[in-house]
C-alpha positions, 0 to 999 in steps of 0.5 A, a space after each residue: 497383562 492388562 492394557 492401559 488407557 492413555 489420556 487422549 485429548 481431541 480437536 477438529 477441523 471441517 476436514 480433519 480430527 486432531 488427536 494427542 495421546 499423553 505417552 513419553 517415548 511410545 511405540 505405535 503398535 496399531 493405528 485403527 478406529 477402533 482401537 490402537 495399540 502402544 506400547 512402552 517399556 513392558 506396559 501396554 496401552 489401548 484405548 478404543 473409539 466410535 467416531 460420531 461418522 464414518 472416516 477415511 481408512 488412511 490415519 497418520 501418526 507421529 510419535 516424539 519424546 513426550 506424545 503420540 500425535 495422530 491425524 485422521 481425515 474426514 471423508 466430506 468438509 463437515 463440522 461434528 458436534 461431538 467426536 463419538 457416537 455416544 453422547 457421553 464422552 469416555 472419560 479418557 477423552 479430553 479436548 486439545 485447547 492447544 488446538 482447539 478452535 470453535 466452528 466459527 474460528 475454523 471456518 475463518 482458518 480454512 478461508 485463509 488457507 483457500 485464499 492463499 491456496 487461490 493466490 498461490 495458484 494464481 500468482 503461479 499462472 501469471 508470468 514474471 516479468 524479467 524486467 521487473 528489477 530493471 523497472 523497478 531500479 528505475 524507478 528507484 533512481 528517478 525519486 531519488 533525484 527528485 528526492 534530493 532535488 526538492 530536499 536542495 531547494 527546501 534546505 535553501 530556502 528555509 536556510 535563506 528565510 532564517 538569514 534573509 528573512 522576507 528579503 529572501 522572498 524577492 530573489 526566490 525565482 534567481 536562486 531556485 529557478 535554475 533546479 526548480 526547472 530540472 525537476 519539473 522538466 523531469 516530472 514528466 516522467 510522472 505521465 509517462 511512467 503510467 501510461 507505458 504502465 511502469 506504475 499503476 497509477 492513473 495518467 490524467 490526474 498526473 497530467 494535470 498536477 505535472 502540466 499545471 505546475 510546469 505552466 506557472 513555472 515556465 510561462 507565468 514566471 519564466 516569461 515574465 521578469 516583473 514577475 520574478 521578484 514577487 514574494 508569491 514565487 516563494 509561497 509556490 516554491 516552498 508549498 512544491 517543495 514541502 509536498 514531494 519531501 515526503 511523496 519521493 522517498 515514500 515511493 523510493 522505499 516502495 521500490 525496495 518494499 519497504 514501509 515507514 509508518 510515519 512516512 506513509 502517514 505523512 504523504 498520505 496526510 501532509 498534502 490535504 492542507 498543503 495541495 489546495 494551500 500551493 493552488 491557492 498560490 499558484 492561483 494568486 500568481 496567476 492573476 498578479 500576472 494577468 495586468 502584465 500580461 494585457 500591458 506587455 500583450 506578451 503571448 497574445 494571439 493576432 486577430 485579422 488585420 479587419 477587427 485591428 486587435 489582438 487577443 489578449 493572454 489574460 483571456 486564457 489565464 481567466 479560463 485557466 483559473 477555472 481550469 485549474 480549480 476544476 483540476 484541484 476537484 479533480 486530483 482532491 477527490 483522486 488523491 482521498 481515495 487513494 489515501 482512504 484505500 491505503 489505510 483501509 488496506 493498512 487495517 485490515 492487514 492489521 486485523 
């Protein structure tokens, strides 16, 4: 009896050939190359090729209900430009566009495996840390709190905007002081948690955002009662309380790794106009309590009893204004990097 040629279709790899032989339900006889032998029913099929290089002995094959799937290795990661050795090819022969990919392509998809390979093996040597769900719930609970924390005091005010209106502005500090105090006493958890390394994030601009606020808020407002019934306390309040909306529960869900695109939008935009818009604030509380300050001469510093004065706190309020938009450079300047590295993560994750 005569043996029959299958179709074979062919793909490649820089380290593999992918061959797929057309035959239902077939029984592999012999793997070979050159020849291999099928056989289904009483038919008998062959076919023969001279690969384009010499390749490794071993051939593995699977056979399933509908085709014959055989993979043979190349000796060295090498490109063919065709898969046997006379330039034309036999006419049973067909490219596998299942699985076919030009060089270009491969060479991409072998990158990704190595990379994941590499990553694999890396992450295999690191050690995991066995507080990692421990730290992690921490840190899941303390933006919790600060969450609705802030969520309390911007619901609170915006409820009194709507009812009071601007008489809402001057009884801010006596309605909001007393959570406003809990929460910024709490934030400096915030330069803690980076520089005991619970969070991978840089200590000093946290310093300077947690320090910067809890000053205006402990010694420019809580020190000074004429300053508590000014509206610019609710300007402060209410630009605080708008940013940390968004950043708590971003980090919260990234305890839990988990991802809001809208909410990661939010936090990584909201604050470029609202960060400088709650300075600008901060800085307009400033030098409204700079007079009061050199009438009161709260807080100023006692010079010898020889030069008969005192040295005002307002000096130390001017230098802190400049301070204090320095900071803003600073934290400006961190923060865009951090929101253009995420997106530029985002990307390419996404190409």
């Amino acid at each position: 009896m005569q043996a029959l040629t299958p179709h074979v279709y062919w793909a490649q790899r820089h380290g593999e050939i992918y061959l797929r032989v057309e035959i239902s339900d077939a029984q592999v006889r012999k793997t070979c190359f050159g020849l291999c032998d099928f056989s289904k029913g009483e038919n008998e099929y062959e076919f023969s090729l001279e690969f384009l290089k010499p390749v490794k002995p071993e051939v593995k094959h699977k056979s399933t209900q509908r085709q014959v799937n055989i993979t043979v290795k190349k000796p060295e990661l090498v490109w063919w430009d065709r898969l046997t050795k006379q330039e034309k090819k036999p006419l049973f022969l067909a490219p596998d566009f299942d699985r076919w990919l030009d060089e270009s392509d491969a060479e991409m998809e072998l990158r990704e495996k190595e990379e994941k390979i590499n990553k694999v093996s890396i992450e295999s040597r690191v050690r995991k840390d066995p507080f990692l769900g421990l730290k992690k719930g921490f840190l899941f609970m303390y933006n919790l709190v600060q969450f609705l924390g802030y969520s309390w005091i911007f619901v609170n005010m915006t409820v009194r905007l709507f009812i009071l209106g601007q008489d809402s502005f001057y009884d801010t500090f006596h309605t909001i002081a007393d959570v406003m105090y809990f929460c910024q006493m709490l934030a400096i958890m915030e330069v803690i948690n980076p520089a005991v390394g619970l969070v991978k994030t840089g200590v000093m601009p946290a310093f300077i955002q947690v320090m910067g606020r809890n000053f205006i808020l402990f010694v420019i407002f809580g020190t000074l009662e004429d300053m508590q019934n000014k509206p610019v306390v609710f300007f402060v309040f209410y630009l605080w309380s708008i940013i940390e909306i968004f950043r708590y529960p971003f980090y919260m869900l990234a305890c839990i790794d988990t991802e809001w695109k809208l909410l990661t939008w939010l936090r990584y935009t909201i604050w470029i106009p609202l960060y400088p818009l709650g300075v600008l604030a901060e800085a307009v509380a400033l030098i409204q309590s700079i007079p009061i300050f050199d009438e009161t001469k709260l807080l100023s510093i006692p010079l010898p009893k020889a030069i008969g004065m005192s040295l005002s706190f307002s000096y130390i309020l001017q230098l802190y204004l400049v301070i204090m938009f320095l900071g803003l450079f600073i934290n400006f300047r961190h923060l865009f990097k951090q929101r253009s590295r995420r997106f530029r993560t985002k990307k390419r994750k996404a190409n």
